[in-house]
Structure formats: structure tokens, C-alpha cells
N, C-alpha and C positions, 0 to 999 in steps of 0.2 A: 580475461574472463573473471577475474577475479571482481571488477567494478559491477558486472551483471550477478554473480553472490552477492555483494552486500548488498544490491538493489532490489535483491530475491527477500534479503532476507528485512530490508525496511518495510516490505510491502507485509511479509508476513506480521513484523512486530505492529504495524497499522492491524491489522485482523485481527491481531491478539492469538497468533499462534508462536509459540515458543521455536519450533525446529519447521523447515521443511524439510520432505523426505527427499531421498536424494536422488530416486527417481525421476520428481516431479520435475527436479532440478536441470537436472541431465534435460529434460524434456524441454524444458522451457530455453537453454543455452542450443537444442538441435534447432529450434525455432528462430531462435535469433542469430545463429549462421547463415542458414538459410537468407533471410532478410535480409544480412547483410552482403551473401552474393550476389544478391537481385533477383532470386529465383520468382516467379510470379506464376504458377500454373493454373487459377481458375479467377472466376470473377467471386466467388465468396472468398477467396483469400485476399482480395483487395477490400472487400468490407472488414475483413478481422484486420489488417493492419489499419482499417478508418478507426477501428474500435478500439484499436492499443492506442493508436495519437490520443483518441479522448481521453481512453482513463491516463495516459503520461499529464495530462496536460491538467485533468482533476487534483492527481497526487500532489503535481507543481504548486497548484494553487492553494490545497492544502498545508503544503510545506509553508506557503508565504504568510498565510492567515496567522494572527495570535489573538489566542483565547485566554485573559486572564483567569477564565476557569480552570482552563488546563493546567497551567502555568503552576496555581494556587494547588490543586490535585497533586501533581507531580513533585509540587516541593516537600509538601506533608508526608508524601507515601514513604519515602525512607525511616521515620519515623515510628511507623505505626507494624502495629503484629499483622502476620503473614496472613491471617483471614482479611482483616481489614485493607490489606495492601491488595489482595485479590477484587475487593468491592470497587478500590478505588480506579484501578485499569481497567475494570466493566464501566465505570463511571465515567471515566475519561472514550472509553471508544466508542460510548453512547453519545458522548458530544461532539466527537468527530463525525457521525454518521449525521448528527443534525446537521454539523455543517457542510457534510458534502448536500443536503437536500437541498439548504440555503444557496450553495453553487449551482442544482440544478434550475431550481427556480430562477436565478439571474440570468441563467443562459437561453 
């Protein structure tokens, strides 16, 4: 369980959220037992597992991509004061979001 936490918690620092609550947490781990006994009880729960392969398979793609913008962002940001450091991670998740657009459009 521990490998589904830091995957919880990559996706949130992709959001640009600091903590998830532990709730959501709990909720998201009953979900993936579940899947992982094979439970299957309706035909809209086979489209939300279509829809989880897609976004795993987005995130994947984003992992592989490099943006020397980001790159260039991320290295400066230690640098800089804590206002500016806050511009810089809106800056960087804004470029992330372009490129997840640029994934949809190739698909």
C-alpha cells in the first residue's frame, strides 16, 4: 500500500496540491482492492476502469516527456524568494497542462 501513497501523492504534487486528505486516501486504496479482487458489479464500473488505464497511461507519458522549460523553472526555483517560488510551480503546472493538451491532440 505504501507504493499506491506515493502514487497518490505524485499525482497530487502534479495538481499542485501540497497534502491529500486522508479520507480521500482511504477512498482511493478501498477502490483499488477492490480492482484488485476483480470485483466487477455494473457496466459503468468497467468505463471508470477505461478511464483510469487512460489517465495511468497520460501520467506515463508525461513522466517520459522533457521540457527544458521545466527543467530550466525547477532549477531556478530553489533560488528564488518564496512569492516567486510560488509563481514558478503555477508556471511549471501551466506547462504541464499544455502538454497534457498536446497528448490529447496526438491521440
Amino acid at each position: 500500500m505504501a507504493d499506491i501513497d506515493d502514487k497518490i501523492d505524485m499525482i497530487a504534487g502534479m495538481l499542485g496540491q501540497e497534502k491529500v486528505p486522508d479520507d480521500m486516501k482511504d477512498m482511493i486504496k478501498s477502490f483499488m482492492s477492490k480492482l484488485e479482487d476483480g470485483e466487477k458489479s455494473s457496466p459503468a464500473h468497467d468505463n471508470s476502469l477505461e478511464v483510469l488505464g487512460d489517465a495511468k497511461n497520460v501520467i506515463e507519458k508525461l513522466q517520459k516527456m522533457n521540457d527544458p522549460r521545466i527543467h530550466l523553472l525547477l532549477a531556478i526555483k530553489p533560488f528564488l524568494n518564496s512569492r516567486r517560488q510560488k509563481k514558478v510551480a503555477t508556471c511549471v503546472n501551466i506547462l504541464r497542462i499544455a502538454m497534457l493538451t498536446e497528448l490529447f491532440k496526438n491521440d
